[in-house]
N, CA, C and O of each residue as an XYZ file, in Angstrom:
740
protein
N     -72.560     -8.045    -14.584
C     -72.749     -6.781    -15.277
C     -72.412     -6.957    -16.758
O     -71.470     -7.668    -17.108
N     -73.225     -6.276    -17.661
C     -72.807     -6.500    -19.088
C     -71.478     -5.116    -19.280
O     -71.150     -4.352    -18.373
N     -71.088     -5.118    -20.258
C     -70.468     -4.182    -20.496
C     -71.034     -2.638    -20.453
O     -70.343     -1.789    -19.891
N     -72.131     -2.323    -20.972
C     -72.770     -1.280    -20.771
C     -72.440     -0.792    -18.978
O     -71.822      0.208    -18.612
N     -72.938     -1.628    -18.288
C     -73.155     -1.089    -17.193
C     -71.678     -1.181    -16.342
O     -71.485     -0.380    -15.427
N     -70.837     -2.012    -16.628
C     -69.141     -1.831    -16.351
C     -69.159      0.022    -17.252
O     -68.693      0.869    -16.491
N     -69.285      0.182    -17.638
C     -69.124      1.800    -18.245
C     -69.630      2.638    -17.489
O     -68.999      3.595    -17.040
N     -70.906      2.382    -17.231
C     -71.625      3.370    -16.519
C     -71.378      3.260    -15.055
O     -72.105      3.922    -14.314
N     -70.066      2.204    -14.331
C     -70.060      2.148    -13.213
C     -68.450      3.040    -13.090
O     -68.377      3.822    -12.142
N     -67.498      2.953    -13.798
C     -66.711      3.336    -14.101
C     -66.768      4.919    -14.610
O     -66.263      5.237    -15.686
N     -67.449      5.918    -13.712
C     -67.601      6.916    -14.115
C     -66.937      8.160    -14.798
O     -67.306      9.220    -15.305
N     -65.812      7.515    -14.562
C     -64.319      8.484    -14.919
C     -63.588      8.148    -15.967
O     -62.547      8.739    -16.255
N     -64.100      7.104    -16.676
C     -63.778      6.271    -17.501
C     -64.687      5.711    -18.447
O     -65.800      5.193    -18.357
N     -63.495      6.092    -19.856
C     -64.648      5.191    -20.967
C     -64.407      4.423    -22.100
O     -63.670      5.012    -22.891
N     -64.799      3.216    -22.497
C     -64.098      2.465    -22.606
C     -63.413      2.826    -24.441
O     -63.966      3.312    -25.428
N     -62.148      2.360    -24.226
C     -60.764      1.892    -24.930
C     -60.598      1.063    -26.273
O     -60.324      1.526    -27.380
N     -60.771      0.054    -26.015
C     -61.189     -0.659    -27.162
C     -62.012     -2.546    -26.331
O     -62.445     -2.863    -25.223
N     -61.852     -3.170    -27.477
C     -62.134     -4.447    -27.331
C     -61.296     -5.494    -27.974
O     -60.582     -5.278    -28.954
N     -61.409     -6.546    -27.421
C     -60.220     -7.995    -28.125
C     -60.367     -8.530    -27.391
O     -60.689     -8.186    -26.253
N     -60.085    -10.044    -28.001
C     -60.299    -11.586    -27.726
C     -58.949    -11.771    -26.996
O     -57.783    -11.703    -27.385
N     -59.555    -12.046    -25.730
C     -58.295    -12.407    -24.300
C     -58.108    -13.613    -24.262
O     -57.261    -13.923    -23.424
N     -58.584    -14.526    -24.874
C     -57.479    -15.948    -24.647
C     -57.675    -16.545    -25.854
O     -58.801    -16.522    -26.352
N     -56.623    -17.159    -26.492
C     -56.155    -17.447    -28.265
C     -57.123    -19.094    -28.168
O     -57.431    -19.626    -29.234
N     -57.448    -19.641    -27.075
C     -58.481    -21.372    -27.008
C     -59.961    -20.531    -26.902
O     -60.855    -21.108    -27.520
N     -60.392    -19.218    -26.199
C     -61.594    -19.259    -25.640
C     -62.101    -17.892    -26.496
O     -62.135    -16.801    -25.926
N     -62.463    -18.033    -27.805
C     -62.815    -16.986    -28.970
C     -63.756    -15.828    -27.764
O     -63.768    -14.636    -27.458
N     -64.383    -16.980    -27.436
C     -66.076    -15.729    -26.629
C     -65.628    -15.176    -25.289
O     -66.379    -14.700    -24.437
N     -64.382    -15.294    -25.214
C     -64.104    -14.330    -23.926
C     -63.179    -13.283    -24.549
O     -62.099    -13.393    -25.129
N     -64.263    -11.798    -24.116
C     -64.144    -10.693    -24.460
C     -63.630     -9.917    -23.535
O     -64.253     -9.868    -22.474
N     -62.541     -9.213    -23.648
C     -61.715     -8.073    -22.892
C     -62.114     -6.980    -23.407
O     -62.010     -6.635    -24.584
N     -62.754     -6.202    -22.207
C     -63.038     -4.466    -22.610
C     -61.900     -3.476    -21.745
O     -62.104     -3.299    -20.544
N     -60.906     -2.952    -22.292
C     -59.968     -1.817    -21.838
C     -60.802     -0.906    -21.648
O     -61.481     -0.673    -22.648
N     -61.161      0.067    -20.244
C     -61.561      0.742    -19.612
C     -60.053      2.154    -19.222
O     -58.945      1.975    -18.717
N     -60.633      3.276    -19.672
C     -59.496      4.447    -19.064
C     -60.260      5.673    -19.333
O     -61.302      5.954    -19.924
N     -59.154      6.431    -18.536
C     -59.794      8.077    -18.667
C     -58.651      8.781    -19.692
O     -58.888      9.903    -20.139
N     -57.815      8.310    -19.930
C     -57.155      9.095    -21.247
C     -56.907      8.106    -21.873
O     -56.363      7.167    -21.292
N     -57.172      8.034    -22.990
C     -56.967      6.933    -24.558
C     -55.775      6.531    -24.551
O     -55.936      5.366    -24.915
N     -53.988      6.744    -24.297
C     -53.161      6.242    -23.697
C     -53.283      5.334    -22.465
O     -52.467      4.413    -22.419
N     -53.875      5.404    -21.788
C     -53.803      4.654    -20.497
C     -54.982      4.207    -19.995
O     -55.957      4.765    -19.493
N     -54.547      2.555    -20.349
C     -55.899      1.936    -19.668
C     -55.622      2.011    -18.277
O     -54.560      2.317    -17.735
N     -57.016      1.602    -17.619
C     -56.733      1.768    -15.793
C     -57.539      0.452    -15.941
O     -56.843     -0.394    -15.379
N     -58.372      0.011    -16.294
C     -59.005     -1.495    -15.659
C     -59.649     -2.106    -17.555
O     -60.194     -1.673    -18.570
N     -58.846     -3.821    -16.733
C     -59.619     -4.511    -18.094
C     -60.508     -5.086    -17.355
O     -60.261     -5.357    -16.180
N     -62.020     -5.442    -18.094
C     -62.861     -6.146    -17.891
C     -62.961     -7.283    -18.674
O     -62.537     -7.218    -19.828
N     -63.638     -8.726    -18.093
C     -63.936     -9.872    -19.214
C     -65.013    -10.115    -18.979
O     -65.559     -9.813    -17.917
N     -65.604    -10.771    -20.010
C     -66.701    -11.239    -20.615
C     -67.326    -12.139    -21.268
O     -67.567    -11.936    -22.458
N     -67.860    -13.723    -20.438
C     -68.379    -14.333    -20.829
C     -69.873    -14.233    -21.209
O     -70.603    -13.868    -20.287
N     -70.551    -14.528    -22.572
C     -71.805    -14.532    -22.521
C     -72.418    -13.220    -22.025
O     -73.347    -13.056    -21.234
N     -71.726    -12.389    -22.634
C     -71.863    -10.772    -22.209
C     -72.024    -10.316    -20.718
O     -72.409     -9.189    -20.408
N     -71.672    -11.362    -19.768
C     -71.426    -10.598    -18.582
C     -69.681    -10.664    -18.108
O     -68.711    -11.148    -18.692
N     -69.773    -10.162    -17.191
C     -68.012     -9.620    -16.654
C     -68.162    -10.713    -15.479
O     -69.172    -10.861    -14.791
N     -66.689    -11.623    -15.358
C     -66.712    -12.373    -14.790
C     -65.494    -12.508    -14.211
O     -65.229    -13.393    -13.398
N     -64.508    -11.419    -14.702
C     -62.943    -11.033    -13.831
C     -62.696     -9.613    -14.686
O     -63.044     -9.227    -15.802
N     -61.826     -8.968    -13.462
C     -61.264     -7.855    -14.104
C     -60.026     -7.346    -13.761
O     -59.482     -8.228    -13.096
N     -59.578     -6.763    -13.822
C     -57.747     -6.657    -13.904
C     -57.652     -5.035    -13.422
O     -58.470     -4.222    -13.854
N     -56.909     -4.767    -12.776
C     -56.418     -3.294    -12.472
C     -54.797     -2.810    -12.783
O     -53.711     -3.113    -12.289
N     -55.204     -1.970    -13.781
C     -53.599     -1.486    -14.356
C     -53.123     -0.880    -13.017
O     -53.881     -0.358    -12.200
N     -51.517     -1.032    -12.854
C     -50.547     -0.572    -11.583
C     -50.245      0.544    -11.926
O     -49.815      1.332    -11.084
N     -50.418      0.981    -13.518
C     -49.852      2.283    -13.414
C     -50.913      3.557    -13.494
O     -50.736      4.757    -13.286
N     -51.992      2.863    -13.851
C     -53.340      4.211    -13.918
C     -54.558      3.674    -13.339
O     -55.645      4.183    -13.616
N     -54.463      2.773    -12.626
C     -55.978      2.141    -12.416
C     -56.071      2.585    -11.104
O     -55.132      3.125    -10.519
N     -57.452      2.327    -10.490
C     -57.688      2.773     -9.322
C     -57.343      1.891     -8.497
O     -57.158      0.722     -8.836
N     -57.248      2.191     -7.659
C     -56.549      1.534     -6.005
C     -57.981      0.257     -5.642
O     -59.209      0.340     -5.633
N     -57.042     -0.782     -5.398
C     -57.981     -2.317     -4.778
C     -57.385     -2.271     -3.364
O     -56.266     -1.809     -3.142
N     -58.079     -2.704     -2.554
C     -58.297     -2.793     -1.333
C     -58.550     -4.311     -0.922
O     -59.284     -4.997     -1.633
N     -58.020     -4.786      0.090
C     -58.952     -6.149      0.843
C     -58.289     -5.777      2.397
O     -57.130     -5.636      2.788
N     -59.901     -5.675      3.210
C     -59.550     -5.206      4.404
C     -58.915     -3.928      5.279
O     -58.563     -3.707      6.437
N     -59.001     -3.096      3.762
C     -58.239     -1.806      3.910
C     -56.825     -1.499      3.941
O     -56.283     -0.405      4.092
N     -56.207     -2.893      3.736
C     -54.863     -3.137      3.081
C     -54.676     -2.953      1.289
O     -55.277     -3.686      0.503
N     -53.870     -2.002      0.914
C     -53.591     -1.395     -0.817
C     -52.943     -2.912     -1.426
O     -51.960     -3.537     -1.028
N     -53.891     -3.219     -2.526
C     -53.109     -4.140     -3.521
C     -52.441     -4.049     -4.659
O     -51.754     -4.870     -5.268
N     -52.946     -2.099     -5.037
C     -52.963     -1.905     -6.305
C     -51.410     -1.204     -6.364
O     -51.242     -0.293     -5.554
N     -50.422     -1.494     -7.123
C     -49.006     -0.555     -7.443
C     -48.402     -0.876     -5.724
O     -48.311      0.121     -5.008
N     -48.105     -1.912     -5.264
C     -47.641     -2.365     -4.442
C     -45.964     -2.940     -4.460
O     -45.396     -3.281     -5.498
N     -45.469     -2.957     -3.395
C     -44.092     -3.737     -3.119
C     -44.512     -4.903     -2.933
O     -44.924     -5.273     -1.834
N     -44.448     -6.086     -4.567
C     -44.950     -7.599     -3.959
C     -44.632     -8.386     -2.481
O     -45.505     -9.107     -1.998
N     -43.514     -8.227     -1.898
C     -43.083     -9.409     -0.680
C     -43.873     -8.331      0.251
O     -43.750     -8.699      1.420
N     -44.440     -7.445      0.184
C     -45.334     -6.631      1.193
C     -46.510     -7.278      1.391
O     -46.948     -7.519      2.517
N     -47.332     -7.731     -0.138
C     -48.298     -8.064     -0.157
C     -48.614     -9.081      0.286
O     -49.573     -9.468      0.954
N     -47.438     -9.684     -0.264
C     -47.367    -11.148     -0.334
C     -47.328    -11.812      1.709
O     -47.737    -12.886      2.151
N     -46.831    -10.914      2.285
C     -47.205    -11.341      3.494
C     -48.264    -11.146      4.088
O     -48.860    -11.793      4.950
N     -48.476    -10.173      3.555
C     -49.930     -9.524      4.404
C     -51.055    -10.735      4.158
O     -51.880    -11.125      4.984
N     -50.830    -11.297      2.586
C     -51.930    -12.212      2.181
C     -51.341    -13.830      3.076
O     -52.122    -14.780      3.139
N     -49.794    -13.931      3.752
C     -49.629    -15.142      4.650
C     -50.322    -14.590      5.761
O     -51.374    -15.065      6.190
N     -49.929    -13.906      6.085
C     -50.417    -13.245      7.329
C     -52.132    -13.736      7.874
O     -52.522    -14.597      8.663
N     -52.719    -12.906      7.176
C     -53.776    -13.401      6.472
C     -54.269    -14.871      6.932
O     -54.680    -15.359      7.985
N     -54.035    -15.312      5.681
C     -53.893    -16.882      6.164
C     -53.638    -17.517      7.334
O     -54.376    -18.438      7.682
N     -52.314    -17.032      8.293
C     -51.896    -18.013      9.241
C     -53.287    -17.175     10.706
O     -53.272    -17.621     11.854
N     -53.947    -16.415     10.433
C     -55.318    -16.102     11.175
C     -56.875    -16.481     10.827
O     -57.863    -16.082     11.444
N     -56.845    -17.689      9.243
C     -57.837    -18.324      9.285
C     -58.870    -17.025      8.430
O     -60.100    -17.073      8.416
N     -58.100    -15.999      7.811
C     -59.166    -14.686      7.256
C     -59.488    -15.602      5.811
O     -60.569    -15.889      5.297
N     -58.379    -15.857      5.482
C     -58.167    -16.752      3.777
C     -57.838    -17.746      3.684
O     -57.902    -18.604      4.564
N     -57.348    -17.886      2.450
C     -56.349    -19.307      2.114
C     -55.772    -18.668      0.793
O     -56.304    -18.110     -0.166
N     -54.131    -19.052      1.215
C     -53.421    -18.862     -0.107
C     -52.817    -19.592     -0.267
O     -52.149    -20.316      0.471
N     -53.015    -19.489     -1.725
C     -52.469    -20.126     -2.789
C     -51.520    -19.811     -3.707
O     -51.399    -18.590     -3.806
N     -50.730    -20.490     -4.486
C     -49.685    -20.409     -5.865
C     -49.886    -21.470     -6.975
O     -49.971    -22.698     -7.005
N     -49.940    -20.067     -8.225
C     -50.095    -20.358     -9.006
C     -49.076    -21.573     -9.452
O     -48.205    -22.076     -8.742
N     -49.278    -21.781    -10.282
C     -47.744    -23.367    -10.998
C     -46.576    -22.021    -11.368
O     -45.383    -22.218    -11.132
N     -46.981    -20.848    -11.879
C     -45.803    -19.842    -12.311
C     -45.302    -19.217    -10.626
O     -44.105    -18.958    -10.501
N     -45.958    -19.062     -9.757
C     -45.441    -18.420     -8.699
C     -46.571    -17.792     -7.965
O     -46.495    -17.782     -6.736
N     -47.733    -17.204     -8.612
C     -48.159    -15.925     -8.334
C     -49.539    -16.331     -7.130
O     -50.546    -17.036     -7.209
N     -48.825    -15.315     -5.865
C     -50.140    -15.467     -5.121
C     -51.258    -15.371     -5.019
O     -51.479    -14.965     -6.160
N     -52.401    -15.422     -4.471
C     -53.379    -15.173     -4.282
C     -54.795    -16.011     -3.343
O     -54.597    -16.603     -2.281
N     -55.622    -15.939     -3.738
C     -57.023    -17.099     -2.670
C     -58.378    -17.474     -3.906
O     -59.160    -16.839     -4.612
N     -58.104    -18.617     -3.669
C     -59.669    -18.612     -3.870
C     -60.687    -18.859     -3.683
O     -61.606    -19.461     -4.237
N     -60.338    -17.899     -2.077
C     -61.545    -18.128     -1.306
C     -62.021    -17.260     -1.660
O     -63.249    -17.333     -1.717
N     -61.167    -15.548     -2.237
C     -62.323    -14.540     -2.426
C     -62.067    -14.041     -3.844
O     -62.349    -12.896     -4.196
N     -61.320    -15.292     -4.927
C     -61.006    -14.758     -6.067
C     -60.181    -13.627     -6.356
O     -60.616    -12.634     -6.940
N     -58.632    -13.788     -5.838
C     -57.778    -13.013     -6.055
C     -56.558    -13.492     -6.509
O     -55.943    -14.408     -5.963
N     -56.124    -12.771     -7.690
C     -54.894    -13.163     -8.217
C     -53.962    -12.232     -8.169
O     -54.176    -11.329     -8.978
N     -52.579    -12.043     -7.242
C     -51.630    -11.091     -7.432
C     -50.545    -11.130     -8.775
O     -49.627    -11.949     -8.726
N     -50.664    -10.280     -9.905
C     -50.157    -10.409    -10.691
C     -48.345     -8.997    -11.111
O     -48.216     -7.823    -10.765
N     -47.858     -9.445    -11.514
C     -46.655     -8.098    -11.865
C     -47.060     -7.655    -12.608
O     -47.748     -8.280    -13.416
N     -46.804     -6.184    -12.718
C     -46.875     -5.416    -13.844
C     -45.080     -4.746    -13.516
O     -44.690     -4.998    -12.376
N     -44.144     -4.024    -14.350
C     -43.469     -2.988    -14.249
C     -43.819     -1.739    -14.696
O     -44.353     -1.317    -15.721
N     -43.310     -1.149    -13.490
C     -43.566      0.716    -13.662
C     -42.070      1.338    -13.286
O     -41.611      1.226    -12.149
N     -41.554      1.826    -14.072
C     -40.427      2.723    -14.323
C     -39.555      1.706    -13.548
O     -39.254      1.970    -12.384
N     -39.150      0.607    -14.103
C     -38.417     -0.648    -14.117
C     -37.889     -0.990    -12.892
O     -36.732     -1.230    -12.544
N     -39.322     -0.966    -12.079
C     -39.612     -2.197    -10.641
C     -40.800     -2.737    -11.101
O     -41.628     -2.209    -11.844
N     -40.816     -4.117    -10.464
C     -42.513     -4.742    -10.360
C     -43.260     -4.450     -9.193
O     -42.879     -4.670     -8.043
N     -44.355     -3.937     -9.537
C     -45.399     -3.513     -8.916
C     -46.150     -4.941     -8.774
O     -45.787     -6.035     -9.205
N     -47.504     -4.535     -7.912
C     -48.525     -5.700     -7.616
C     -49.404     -5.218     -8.320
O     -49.500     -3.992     -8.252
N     -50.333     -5.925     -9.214
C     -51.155     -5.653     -9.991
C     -52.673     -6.821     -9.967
O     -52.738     -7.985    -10.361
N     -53.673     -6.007     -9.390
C     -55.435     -7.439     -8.519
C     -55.668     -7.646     -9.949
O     -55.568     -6.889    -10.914
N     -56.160     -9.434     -9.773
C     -57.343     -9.271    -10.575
C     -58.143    -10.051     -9.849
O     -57.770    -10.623     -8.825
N     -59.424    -10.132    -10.388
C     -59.958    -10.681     -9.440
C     -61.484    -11.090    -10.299
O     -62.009    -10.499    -11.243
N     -61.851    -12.105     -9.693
C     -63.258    -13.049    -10.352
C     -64.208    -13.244     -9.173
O     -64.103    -13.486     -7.971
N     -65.380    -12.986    -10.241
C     -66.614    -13.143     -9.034
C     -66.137    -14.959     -8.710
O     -65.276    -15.761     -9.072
N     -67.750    -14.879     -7.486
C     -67.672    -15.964     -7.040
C     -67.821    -17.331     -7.466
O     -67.290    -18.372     -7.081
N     -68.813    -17.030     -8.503
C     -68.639    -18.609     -9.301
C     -67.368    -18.881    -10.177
O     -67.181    -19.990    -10.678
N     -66.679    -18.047    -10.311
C     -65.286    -18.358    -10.881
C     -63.677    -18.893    -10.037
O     -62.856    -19.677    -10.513
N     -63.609    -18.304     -8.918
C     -63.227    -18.295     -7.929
C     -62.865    -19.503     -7.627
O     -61.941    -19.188     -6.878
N     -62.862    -20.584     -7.618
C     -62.279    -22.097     -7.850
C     -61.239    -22.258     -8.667
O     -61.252    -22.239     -9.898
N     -60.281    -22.425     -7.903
C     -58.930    -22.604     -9.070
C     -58.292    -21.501     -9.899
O     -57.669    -21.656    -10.949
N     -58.565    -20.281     -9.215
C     -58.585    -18.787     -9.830
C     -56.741    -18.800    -10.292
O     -56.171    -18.700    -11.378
N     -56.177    -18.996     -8.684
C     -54.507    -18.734     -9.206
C     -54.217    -19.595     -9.718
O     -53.041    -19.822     -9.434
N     -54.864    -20.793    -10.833
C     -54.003    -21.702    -11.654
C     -54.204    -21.200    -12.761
O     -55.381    -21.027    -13.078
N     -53.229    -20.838    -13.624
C     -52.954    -20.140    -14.836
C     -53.025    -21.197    -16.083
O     -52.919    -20.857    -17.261
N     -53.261    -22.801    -15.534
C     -53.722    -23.532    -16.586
C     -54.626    -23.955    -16.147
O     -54.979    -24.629    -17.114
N     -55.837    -24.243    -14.933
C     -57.135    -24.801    -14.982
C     -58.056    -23.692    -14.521
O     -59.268    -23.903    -14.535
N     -57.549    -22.451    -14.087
C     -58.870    -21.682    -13.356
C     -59.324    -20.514    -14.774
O     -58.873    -20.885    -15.858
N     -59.857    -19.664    -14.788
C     -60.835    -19.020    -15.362
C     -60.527    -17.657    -16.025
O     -61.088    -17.083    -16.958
N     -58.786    -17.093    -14.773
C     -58.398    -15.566    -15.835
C     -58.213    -16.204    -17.111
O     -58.009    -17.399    -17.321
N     -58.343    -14.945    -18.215
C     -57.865    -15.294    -19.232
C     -56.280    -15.313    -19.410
O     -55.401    -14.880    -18.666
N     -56.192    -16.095    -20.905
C     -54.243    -16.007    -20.969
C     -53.702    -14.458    -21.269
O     -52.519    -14.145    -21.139
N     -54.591    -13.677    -21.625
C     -54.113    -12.677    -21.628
C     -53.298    -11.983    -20.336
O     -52.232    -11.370    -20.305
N     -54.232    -12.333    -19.310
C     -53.717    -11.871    -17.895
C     -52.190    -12.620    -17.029
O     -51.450    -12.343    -16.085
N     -52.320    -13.489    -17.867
C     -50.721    -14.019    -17.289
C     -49.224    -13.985    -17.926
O     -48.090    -14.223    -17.510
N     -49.903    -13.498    -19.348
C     -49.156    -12.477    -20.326
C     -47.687    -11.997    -19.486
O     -48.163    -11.880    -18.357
N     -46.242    -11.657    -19.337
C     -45.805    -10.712    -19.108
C     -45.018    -11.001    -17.379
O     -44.916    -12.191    -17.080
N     -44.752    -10.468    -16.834
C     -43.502    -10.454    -15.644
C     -44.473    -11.568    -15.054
O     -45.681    -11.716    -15.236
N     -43.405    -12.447    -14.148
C     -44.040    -13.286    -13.474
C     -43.403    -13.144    -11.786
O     -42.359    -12.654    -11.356
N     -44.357    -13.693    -11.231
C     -43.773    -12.978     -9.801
C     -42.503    -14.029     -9.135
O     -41.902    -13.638     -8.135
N     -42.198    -15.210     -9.692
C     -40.548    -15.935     -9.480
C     -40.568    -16.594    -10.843
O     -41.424    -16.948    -11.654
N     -39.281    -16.602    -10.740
C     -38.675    -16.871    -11.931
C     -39.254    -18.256    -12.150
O     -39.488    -19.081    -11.267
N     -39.503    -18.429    -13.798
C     -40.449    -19.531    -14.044
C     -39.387    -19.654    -15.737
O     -39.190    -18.863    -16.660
N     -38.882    -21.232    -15.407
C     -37.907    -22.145    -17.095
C     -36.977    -20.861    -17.390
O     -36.707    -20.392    -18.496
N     -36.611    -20.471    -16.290
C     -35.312    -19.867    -16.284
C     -35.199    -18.122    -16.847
O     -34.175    -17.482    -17.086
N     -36.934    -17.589    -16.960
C     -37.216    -16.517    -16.532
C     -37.858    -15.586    -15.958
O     -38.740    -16.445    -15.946
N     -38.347    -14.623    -15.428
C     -38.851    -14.022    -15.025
C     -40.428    -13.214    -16.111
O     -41.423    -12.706    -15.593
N     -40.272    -13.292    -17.023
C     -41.361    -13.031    -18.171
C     -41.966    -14.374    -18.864
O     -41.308    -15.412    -18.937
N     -43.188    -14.252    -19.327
C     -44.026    -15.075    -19.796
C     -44.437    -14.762    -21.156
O     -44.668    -13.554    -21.219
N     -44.668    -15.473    -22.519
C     -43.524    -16.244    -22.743
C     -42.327    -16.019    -22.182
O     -42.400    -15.212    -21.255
N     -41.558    -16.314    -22.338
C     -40.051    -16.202    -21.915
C     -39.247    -16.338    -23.474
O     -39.792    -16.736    -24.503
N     -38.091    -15.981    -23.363
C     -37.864    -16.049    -24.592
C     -37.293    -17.437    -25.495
O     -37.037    -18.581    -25.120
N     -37.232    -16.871    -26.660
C     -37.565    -18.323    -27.454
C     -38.365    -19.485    -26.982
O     -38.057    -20.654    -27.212
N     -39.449    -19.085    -26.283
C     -40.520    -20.336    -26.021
C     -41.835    -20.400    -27.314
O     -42.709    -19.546    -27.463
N     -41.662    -21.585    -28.092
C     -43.084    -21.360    -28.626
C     -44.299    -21.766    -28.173
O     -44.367    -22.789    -27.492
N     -45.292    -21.118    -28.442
C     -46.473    -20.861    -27.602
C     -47.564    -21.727    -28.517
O     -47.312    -21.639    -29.719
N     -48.726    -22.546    -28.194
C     -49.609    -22.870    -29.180
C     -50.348    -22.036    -28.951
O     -51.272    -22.375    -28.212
N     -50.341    -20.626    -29.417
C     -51.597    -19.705    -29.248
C     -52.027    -19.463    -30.736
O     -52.809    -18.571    -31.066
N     -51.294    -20.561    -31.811
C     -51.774    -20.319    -33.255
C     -51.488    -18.882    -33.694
O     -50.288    -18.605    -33.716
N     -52.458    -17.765    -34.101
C     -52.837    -16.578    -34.989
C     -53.103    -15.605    -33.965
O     -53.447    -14.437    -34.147
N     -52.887    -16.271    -32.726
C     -53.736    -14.801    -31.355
C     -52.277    -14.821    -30.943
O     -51.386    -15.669    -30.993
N     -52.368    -13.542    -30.508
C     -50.969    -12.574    -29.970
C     -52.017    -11.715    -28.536
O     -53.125    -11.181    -28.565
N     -51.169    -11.898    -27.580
C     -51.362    -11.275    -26.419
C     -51.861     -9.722    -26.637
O     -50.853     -9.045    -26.837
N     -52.819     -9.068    -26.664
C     -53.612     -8.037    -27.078
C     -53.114     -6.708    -26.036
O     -53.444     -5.576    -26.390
N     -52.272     -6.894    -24.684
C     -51.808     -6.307    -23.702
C     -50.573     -5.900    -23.377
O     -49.727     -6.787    -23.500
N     -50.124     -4.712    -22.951
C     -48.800     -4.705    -22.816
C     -48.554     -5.103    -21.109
O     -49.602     -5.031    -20.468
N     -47.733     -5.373    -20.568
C     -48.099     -5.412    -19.238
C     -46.941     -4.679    -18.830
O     -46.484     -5.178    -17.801
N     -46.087     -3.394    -19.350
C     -45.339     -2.962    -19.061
C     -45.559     -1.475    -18.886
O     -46.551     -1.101    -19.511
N     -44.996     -0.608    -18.290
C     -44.870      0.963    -18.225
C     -43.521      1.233    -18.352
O     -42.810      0.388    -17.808
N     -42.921      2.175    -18.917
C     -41.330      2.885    -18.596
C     -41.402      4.187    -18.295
O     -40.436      4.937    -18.442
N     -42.508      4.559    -17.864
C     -42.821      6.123    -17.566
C     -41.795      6.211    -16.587
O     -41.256      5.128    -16.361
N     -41.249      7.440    -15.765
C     -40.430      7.373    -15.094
C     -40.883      8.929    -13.737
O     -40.133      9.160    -12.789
């Protein structure tokens, strides 16, 4: 889908702004999608003007599903079994990222943290199928760095956030374009 039609599928929603989601990959384009100008609910990306992963905010986005099990604003070790679970019946295959974070890529799913009124929530993203190879590796598969931005689901060089602090980053002149936090309460 180009962006146009991510808009027009997103009926409740319109889009937010735009920015460059990973500081190595200039032509991958992030479109913030929401129904009030405060609050995005879904990012979209964009290679070569089509959408090729998209992200669901935990605190305003709409509810993801696999199998009719909720992924979206979740208790992670909930999920996180359901997706072993899963697995030990041959439905998937999961995987971990090098930072922690579950997911498959058998059907292109990445479980990511977000915090909402200071717990971590579960927060999908997820890539079509030609991307879907190596999806939960946060250094060889295909989300952008924007998306790994921010809480990590186990503690990763002795923290729980990405950067972490005092780490320098080679992201040069690009700064993470996302907040991945809420304190609403």
């Amino acid at each position: 889908m180009r962006v146009t039609e991510v808009g027009a599928a997103l009926t409740d929603m319109t889009e937010l702004r735009r920015f460059q989601a990973d500081p190595w990959s200039p032509g991958v384009l992030g479109v913030e999608f929401g129904a009030d100008r405060g609050r995005p609910a879904v990012y979209a990306y964009f290679i070569d003007e089509r959408m090729y992963c998209a992200a669901v905010d935990a605190a305003s986005g709409p509810q993801v599903t696999l199998w009719g099990r909720r992924l979206t604003a979740c208790v992670p070790d909930d999920v996180e079994r359901f997706l072993a679970h899963a697995q030990g019946c041959g439905a998937l295959g999961l995987s971990y990222g090098p930072r922690g974070n579950p997911g498959s890529n058998d059907v292109g799913l990445v479980l990511r943290l977000q915090e909402i009124a200071g717990r971590a929530v579960t927060r999908p993203v997820v890539v079509g199928s030609g991307w879907a190879d190596r999806c939960t590796d946060d250094y060889e598969g295909a989300i952008p760095e924007c998306e790994w931005v921010g809480r990590q689901w186990r503690s990763w060089e002795g923290s729980v956030y990405f950067p972490w602090p005092g780490h320098e980053t080679n992201w040069g002149d690009w700064q993470p374009p996302v907040r991945r936090t809420d304190h609403r309460t």
